[in-house]
SETORTI-195225 format. One record per residue (C-alpha): z, x, y; residue in three letters. Coordinates in steps of 0.2 Angstrom, whole numbers. Example, Ala and Ser with C-alpha at 12.3 -4.5 7.8 and 13.67 -1.06 7.14 Angstrom:
{c3:39&c1:62&c2:-22&resn:ALA}
{c3:36&c1:68&c2:-5&resn:SER}
END
This chain:
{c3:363&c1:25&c2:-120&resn:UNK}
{c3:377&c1:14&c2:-112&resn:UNK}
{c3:384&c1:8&c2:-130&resn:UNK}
{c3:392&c1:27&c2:-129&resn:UNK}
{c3:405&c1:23&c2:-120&resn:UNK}
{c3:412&c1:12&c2:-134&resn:UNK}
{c3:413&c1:29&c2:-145&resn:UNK}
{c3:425&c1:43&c2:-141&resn:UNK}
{c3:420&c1:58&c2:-131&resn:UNK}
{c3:420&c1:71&c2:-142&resn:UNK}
{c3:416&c1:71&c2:-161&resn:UNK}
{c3:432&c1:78&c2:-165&resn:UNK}
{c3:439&c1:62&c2:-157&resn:UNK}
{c3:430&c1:52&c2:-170&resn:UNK}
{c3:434&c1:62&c2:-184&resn:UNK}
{c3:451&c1:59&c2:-181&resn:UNK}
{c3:450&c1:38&c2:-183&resn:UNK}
{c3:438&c1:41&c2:-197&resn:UNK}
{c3:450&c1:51&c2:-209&resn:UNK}
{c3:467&c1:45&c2:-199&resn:UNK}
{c3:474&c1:61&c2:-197&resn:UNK}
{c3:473&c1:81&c2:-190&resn:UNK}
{c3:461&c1:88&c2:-203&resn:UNK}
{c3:465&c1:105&c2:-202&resn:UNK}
{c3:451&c1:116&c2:-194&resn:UNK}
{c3:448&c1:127&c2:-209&resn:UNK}
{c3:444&c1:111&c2:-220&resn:UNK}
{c3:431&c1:106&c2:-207&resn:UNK}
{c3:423&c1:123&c2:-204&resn:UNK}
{c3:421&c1:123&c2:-226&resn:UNK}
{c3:414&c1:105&c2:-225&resn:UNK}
{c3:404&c1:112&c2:-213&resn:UNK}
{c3:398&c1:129&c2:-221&resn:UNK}
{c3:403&c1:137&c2:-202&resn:UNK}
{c3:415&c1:150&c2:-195&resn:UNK}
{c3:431&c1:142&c2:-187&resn:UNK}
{c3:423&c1:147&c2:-170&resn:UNK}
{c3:408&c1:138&c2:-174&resn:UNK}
{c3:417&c1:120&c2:-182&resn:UNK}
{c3:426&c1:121&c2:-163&resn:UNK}
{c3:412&c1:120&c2:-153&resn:UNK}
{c3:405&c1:107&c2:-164&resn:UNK}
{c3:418&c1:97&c2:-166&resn:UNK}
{c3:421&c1:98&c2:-147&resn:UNK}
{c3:403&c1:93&c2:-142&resn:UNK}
{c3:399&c1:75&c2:-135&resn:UNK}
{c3:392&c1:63&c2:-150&resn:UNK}
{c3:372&c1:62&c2:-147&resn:UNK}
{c3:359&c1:59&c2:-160&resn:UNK}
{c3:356&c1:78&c2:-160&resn:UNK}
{c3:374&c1:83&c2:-163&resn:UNK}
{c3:378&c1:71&c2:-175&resn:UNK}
{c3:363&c1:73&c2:-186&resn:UNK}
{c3:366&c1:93&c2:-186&resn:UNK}
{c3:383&c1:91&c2:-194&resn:UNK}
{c3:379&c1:81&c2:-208&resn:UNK}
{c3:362&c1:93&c2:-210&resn:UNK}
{c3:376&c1:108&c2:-212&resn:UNK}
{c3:387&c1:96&c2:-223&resn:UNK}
{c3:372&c1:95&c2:-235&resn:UNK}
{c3:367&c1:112&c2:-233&resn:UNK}
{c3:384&c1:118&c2:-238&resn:UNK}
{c3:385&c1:105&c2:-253&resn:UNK}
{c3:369&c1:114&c2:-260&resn:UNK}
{c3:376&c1:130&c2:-261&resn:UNK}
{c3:392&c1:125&c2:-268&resn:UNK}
{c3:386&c1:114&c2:-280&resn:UNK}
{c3:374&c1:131&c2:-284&resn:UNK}
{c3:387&c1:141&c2:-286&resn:UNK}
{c3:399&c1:129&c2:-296&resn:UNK}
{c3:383&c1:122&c2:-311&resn:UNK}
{c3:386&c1:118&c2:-322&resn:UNK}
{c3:405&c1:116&c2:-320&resn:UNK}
{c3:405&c1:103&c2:-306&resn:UNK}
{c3:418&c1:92&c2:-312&resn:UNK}
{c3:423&c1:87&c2:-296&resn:UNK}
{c3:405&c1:76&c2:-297&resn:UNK}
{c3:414&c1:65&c2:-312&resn:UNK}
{c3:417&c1:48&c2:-306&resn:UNK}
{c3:437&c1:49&c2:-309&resn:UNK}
{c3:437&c1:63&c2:-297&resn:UNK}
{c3:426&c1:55&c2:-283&resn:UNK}
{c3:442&c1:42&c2:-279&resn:UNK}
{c3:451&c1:56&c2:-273&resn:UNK}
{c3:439&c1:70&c2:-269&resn:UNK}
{c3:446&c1:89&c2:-264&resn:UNK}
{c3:447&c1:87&c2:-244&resn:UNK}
{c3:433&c1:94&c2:-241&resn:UNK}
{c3:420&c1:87&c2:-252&resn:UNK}
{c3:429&c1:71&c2:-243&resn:UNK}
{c3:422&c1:77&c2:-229&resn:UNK}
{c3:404&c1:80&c2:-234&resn:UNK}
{c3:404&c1:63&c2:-240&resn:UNK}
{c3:410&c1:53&c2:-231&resn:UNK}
{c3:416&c1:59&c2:-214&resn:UNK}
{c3:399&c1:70&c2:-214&resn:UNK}
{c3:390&c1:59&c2:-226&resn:UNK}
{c3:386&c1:42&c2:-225&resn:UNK}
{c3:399&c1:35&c2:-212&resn:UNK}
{c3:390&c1:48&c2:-199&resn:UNK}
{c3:373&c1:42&c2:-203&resn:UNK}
{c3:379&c1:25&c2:-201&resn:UNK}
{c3:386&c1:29&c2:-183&resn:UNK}
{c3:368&c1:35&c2:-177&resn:UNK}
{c3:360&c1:20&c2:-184&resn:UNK}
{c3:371&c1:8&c2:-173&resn:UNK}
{c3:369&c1:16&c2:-158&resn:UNK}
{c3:353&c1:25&c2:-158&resn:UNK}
{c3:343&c1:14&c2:-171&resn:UNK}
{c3:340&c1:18&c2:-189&resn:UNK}
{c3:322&c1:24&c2:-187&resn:UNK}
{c3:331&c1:40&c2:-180&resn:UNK}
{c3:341&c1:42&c2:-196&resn:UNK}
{c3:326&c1:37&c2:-205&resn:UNK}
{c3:314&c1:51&c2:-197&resn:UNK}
{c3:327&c1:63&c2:-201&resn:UNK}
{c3:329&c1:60&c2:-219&resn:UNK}
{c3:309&c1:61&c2:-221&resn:UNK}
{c3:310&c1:77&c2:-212&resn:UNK}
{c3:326&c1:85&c2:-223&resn:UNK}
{c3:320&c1:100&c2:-232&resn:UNK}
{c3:329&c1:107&c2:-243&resn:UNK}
{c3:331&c1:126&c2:-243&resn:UNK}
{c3:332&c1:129&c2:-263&resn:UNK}
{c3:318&c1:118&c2:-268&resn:UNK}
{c3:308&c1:135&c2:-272&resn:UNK}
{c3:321&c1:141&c2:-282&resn:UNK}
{c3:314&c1:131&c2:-298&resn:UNK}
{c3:298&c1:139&c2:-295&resn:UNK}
{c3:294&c1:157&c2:-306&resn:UNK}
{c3:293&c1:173&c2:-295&resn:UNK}
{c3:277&c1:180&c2:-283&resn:UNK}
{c3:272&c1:193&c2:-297&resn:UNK}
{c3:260&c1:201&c2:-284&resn:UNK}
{c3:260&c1:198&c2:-263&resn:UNK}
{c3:241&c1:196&c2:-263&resn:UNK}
{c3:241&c1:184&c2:-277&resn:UNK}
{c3:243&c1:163&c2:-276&resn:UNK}
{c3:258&c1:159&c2:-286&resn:UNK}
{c3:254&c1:145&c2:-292&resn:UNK}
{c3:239&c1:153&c2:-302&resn:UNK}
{c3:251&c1:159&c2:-316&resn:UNK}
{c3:260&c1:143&c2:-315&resn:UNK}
{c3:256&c1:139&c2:-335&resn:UNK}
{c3:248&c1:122&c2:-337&resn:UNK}
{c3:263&c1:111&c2:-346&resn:UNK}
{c3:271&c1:116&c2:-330&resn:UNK}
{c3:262&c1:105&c2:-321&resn:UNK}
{c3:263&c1:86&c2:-320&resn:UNK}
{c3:249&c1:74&c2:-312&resn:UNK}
{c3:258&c1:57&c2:-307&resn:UNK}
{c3:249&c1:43&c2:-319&resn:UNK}
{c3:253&c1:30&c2:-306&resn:UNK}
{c3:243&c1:38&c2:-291&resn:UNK}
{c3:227&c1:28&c2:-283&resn:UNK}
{c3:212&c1:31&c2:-288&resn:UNK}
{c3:207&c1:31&c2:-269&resn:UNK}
{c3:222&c1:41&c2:-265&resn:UNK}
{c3:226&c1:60&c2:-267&resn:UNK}
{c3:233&c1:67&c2:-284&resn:UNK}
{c3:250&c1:68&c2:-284&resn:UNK}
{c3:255&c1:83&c2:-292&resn:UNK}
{c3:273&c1:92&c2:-297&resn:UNK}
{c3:277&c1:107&c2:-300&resn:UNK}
{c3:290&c1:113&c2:-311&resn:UNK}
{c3:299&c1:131&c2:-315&resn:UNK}
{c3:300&c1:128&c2:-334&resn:UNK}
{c3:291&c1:117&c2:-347&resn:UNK}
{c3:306&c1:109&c2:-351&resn:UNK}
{c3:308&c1:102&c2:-334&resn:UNK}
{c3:292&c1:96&c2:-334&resn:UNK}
{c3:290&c1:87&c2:-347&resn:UNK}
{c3:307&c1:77&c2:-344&resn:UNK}
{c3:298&c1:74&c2:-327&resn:UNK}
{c3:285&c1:68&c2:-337&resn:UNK}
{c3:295&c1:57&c2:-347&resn:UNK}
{c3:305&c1:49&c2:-333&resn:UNK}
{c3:289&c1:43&c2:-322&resn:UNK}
{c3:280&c1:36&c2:-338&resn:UNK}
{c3:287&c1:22&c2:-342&resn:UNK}
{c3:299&c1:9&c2:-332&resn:UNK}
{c3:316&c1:9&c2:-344&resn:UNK}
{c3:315&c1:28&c2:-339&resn:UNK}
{c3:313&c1:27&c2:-320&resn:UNK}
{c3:328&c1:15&c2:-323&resn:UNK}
{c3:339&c1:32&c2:-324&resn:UNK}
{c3:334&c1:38&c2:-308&resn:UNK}
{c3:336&c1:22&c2:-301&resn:UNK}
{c3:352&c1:17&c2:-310&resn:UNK}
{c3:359&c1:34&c2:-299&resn:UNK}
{c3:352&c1:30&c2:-280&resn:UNK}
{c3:369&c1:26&c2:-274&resn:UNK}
{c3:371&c1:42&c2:-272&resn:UNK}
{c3:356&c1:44&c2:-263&resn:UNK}
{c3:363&c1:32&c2:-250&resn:UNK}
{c3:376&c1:47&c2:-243&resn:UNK}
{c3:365&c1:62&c2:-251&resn:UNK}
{c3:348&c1:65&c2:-244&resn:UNK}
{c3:344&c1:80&c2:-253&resn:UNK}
{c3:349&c1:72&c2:-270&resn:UNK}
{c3:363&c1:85&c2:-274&resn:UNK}
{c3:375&c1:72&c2:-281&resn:UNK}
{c3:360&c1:63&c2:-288&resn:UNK}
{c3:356&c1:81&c2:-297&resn:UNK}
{c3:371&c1:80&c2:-307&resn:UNK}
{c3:371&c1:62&c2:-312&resn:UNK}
{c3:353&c1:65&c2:-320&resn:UNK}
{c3:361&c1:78&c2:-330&resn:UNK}
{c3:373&c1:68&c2:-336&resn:UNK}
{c3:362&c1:52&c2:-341&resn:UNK}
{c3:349&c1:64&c2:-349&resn:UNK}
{c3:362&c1:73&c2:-359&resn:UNK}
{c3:365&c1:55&c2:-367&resn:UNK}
{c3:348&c1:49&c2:-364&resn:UNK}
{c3:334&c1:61&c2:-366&resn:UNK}
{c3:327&c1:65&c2:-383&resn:UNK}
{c3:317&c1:82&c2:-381&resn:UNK}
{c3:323&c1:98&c2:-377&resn:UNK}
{c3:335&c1:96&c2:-360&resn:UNK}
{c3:329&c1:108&c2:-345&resn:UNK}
{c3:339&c1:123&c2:-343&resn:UNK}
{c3:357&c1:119&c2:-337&resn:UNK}
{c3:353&c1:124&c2:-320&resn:UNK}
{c3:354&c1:117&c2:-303&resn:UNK}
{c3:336&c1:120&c2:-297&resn:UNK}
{c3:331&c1:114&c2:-313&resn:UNK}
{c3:339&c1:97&c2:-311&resn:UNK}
{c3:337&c1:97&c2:-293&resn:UNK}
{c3:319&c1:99&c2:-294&resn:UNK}
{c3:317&c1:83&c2:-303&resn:UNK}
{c3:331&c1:74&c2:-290&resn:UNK}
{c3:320&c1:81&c2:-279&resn:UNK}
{c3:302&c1:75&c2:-284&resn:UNK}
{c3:307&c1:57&c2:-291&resn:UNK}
{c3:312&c1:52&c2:-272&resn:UNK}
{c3:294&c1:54&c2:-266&resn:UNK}
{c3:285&c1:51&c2:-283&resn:UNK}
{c3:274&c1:35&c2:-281&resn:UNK}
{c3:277&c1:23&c2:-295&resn:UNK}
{c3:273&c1:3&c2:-297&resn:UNK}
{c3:283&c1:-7&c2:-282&resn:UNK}
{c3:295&c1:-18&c2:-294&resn:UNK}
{c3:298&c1:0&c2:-304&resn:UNK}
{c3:312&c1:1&c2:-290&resn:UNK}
{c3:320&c1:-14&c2:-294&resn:UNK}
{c3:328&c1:-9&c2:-311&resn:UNK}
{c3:324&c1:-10&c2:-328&resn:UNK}
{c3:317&c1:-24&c2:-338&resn:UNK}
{c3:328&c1:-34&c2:-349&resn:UNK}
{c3:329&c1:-26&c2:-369&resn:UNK}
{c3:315&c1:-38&c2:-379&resn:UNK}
{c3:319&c1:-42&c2:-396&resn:UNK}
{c3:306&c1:-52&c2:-409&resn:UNK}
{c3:314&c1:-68&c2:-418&resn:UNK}
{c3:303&c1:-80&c2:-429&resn:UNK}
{c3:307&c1:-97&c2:-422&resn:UNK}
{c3:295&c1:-110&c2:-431&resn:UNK}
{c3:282&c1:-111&c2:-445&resn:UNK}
{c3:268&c1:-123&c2:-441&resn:UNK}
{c3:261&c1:-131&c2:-456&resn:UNK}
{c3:242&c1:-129&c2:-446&resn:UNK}
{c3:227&c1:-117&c2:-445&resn:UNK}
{c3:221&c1:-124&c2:-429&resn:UNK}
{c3:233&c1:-123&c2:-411&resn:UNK}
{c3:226&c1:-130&c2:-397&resn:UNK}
{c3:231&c1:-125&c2:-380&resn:UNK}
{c3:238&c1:-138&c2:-366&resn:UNK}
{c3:243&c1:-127&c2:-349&resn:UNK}
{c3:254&c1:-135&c2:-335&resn:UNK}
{c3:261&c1:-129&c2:-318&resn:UNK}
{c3:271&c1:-144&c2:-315&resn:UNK}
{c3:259&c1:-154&c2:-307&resn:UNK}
{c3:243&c1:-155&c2:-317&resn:UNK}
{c3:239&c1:-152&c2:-337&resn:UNK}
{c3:223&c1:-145&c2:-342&resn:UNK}
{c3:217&c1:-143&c2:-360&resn:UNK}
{c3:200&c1:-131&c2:-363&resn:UNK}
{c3:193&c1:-133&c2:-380&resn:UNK}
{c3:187&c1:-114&c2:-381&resn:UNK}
{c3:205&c1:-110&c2:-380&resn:UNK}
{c3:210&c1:-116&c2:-395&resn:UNK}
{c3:218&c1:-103&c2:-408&resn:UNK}
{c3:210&c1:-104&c2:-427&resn:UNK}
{c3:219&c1:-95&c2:-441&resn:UNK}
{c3:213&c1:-91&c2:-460&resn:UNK}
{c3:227&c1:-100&c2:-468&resn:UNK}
{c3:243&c1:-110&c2:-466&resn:UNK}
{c3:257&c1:-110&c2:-460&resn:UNK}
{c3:257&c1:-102&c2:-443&resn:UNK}
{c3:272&c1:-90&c2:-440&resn:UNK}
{c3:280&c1:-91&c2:-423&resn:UNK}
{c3:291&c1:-76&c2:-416&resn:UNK}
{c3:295&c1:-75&c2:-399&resn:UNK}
{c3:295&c1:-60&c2:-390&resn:UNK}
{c3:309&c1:-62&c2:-378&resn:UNK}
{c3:327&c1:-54&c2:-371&resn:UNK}
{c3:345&c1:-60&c2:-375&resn:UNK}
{c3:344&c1:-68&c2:-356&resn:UNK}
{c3:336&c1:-84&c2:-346&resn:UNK}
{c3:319&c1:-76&c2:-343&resn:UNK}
{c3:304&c1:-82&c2:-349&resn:UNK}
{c3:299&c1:-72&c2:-368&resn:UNK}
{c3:288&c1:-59&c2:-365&resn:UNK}
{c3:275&c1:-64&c2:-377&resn:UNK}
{c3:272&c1:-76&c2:-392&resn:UNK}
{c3:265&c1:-68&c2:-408&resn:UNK}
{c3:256&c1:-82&c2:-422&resn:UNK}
{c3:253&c1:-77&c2:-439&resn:UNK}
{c3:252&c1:-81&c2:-457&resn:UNK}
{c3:259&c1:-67&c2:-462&resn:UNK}
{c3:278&c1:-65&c2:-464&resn:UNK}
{c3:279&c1:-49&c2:-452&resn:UNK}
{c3:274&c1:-51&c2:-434&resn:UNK}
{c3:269&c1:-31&c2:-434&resn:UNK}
{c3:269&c1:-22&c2:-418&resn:UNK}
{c3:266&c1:-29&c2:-401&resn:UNK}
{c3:264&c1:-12&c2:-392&resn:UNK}
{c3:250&c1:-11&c2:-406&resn:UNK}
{c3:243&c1:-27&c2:-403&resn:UNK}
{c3:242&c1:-25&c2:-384&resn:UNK}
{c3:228&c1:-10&c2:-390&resn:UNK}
{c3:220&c1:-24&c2:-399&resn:UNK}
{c3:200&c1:-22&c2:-390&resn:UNK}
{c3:197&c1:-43&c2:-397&resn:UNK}
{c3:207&c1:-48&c2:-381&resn:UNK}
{c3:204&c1:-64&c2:-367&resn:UNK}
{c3:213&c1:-72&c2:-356&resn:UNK}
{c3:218&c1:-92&c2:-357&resn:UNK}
{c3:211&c1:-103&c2:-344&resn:UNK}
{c3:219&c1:-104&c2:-326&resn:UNK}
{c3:234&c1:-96&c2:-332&resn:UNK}
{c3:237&c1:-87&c2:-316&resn:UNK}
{c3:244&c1:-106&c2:-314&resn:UNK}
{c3:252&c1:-109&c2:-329&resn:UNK}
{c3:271&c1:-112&c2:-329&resn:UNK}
{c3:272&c1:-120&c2:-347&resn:UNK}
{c3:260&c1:-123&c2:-364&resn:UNK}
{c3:261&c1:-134&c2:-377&resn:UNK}
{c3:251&c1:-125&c2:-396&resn:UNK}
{c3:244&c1:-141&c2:-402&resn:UNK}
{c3:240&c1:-144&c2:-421&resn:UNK}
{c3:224&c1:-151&c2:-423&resn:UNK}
{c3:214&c1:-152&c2:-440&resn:UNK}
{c3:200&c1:-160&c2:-433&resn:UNK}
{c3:190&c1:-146&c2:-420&resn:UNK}
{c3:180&c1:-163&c2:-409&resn:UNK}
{c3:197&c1:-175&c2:-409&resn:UNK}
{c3:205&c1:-175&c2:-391&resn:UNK}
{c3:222&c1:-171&c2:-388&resn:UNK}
{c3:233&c1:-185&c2:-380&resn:UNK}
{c3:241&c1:-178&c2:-364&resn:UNK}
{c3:251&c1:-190&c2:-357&resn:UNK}
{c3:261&c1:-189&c2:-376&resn:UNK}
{c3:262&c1:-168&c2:-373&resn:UNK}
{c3:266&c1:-170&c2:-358&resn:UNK}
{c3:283&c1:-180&c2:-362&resn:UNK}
{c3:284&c1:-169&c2:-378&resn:UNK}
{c3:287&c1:-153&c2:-365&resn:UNK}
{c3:299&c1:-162&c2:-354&resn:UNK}
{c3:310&c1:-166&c2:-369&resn:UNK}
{c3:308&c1:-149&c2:-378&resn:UNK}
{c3:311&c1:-138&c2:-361&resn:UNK}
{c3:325&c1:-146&c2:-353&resn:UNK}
{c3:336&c1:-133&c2:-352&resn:UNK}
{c3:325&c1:-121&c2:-363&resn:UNK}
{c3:310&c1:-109&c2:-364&resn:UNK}
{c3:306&c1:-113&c2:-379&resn:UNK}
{c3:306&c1:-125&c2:-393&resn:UNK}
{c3:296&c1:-133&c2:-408&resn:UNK}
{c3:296&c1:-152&c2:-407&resn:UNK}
{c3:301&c1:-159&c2:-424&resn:UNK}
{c3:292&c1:-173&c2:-424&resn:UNK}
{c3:274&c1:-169&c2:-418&resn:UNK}
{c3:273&c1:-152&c2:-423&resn:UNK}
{c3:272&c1:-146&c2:-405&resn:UNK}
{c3:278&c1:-129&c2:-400&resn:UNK}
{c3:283&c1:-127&c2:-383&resn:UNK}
{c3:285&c1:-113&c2:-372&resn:UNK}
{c3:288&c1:-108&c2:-353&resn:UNK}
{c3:278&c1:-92&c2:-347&resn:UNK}
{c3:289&c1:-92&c2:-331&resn:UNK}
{c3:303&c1:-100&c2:-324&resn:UNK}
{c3:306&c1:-104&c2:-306&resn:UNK}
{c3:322&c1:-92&c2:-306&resn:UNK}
{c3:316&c1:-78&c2:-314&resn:UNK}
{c3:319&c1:-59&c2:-307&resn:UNK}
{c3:305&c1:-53&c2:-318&resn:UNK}
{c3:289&c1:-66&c2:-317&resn:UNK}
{c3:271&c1:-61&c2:-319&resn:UNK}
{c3:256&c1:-72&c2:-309&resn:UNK}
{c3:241&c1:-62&c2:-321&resn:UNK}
{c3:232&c1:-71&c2:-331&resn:UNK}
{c3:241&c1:-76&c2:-350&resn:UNK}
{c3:232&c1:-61&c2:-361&resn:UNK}
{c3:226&c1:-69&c2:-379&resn:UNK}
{c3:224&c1:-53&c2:-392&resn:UNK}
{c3:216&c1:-56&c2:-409&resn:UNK}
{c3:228&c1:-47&c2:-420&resn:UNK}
{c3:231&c1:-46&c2:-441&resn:UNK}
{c3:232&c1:-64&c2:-447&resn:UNK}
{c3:232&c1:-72&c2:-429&resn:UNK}
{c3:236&c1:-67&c2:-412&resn:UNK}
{c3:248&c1:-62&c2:-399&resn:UNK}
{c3:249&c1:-73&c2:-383&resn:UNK}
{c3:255&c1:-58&c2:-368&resn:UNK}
{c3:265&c1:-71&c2:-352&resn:UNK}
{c3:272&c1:-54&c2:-346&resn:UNK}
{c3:262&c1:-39&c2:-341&resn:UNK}
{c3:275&c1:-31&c2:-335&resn:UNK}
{c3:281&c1:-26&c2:-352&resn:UNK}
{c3:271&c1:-11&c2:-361&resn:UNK}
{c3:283&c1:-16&c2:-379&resn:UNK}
{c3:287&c1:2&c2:-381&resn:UNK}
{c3:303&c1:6&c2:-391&resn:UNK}
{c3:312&c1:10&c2:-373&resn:UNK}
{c3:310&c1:-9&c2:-371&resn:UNK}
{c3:316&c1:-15&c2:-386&resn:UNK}
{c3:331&c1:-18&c2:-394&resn:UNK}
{c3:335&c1:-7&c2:-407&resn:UNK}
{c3:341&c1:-16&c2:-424&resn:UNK}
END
């Protein structure tokens, strides 16, 4: 513990170079949610891991209970305010906040802080709950059914996940927010707050807020708990890994080509090596061949390719449920593909001719329809993408042709698409 000696002795020491000045003693003992008598002893007491950690536990504890009081009229939460905070909320959040918990981690290690934030309980999470109606009775057995939420996204080897909510209302926006990634995005859209608010206070009422704008059922009651309850239960719901990266890029559907064909063979490259499987080649009723791309406004790959005769390229979230599916040979490898015209079913395709065809359609594009040949070119993923997919490229038999799926990280729900 030597590296002590570079910090003052006393906390109160350090909260003077934090904030710069004498904060007077009242404003520490509100931060603090203690009796002046209390704050002294505190403020006068050597800076361990223990003490440290128990003043920004009472910080939080005392935010919860203002923040219980004041709902739903918290405008000191709106971002204008947050600049130039009240002194005491200055205090909880920063002094107290996130600066303290920095303090621990460099001198004692941020597994301490780390344990301690796992441990955190919060003493209001109950409060979302309905009422024991009788001391000898469970609960939770007249906790009506559409208050209850099973977490889609657990293991089948693992436990259920289960939640527990006060009110249907809070439920099912629960519900909502964990079902689908453009809607976990709000949660994760909010964690900065959670770096200097463990207990997701400040998170609470920035769900709110989002959800006032963004949620289309009926809102939870405008309570604390209510909202707290879902701040609460999305920092331990399990979802997919890369759901905590963000959202996915807006897809929108453009037709890009018409190919005058009712037979598209298949060429596959990663770069290194083209490969052509005759069972992969796409056969259509009639001609032409409309092309849309399913793609974003971005440099990303398109999400997926839809080929049909007819004029409308329908809906993809639809043709994902398409049971006429397969997968396209070694596509776990594919990087780029060329859809070949070919009238003739035994006639063998030229590679070394694709192959420059591709180079010159994709230089500086992901997609493109050579003029000349016919050929339409397209990458699956590019080397600098945020949002690639490996699985294999998913072929689905649709109304008049077929949708070619490169990203599976995309379900094509309306959250996911541009509206317009």
């Amino acid at each position: 513990m030597s590296n002590l000696i570079l910090f003052p002795t006393t906390i109160r020491e350090w909260v003077l170079q934090k904030t710069g000045r004498d904060v007077p003693l009242h404003h520490l003992a509100r931060a603090l949610g203690v009796s002046r008598e209390r704050a002294t002893a505190l403020l006068d007491a050597a800076p361990t891991a223990e003490s440290l950690l128990e003043l920004n536990h009472l910080a939080q504890l005392h935010l919860l209970a203002l923040t219980d009081r004041a709902w739903p009229h918290c405008s000191w939460f709106e971002w204008e305010y947050r600049e130039k905070p009240h002194p005491v909320l200055d205090l909880i959040w920063n002094v107290f906040g996130q600066d303290l918990l920095r303090l621990v981690e460099q001198v004692y290690g941020d597994e301490i802080v780390t344990e301690y934030w796992n441990a955190l309980e919060s003493p209001i999470d109950d409060l979302n709950l309905p009422p024991e109606t009788d001391e000898d009775d469970d609960p939770f057995d007249f906790i009506p059914e559409d208050q209850w939420v099973e977490n889609p996204h657990t293991e089948e080897d693992e436990e259920q996940q289960v939640f527990i909510f006060g009110s249907p209302h809070t439920a099912a926006c629960f519900r909502w927010l964990i079902a689908d990634r453009q809607h976990y995005t709000i949660y994760v859209d909010n964690l900065t707050s959670y770096l200097h608010d463990p207990l997701g206070v400040q998170l609470a009422y920035d769900l709110r807020h989002t959800l006032q704008e963004e949620y289309w059922a009926t809102l939870p009651p405008d309570t604390f708990p209510a909202y707290h309850a879902i701040a609460r239960a999305l920092q331990s719901a399990i979802v997919p890994e890369e759901w905590r990266v963000g959202s996915l890029p807006l897809l929108s559907i453009r037709k890009v080509a018409s190919l005058p064909t009712q037979r598209l063979e298949i060429v596959q490259t990663d770069q290194e090596d083209l490969w052509w499987v005759k069972g992969d080649v796409l056969e259509f009723q009639s001609s032409p061949v409309n092309v849309f791309v399913v793609d974003s406004n971005t440099e990303e790959a398109p999400a997926a390719l839809i080929l049909t005769t007819h004029p409308d390229p329908g809906n993809p979230e639809q043709h994902c449920q398409s049971f006429n599916l397969r997968t396209l040979t070694n596509s776990t490898e594919t990087l780029f593909l060329a859809l070949v015209p070919g009238a003739e079913a035994e006639k063998e395709i030229d590679l070394a001719a694709v192959e420059d065809v591709m180079i010159e359609v994709l230089d500086g594009e992901t997609y493109g329809l050579h003029q000349e040949s016919g050929i339409f070119c397209a990458c699956r993923d590019t080397p600098w993408s945020q949002y690639g997919d490996d699985r294999p490229i998913s072929v689905y038999k649709i109304t008049g042709g077929y949708m070619l799926q490169f990203n599976h990280h995309y379900r094509f729900t309306p959250s996911e698409m541009e509206v317009g």
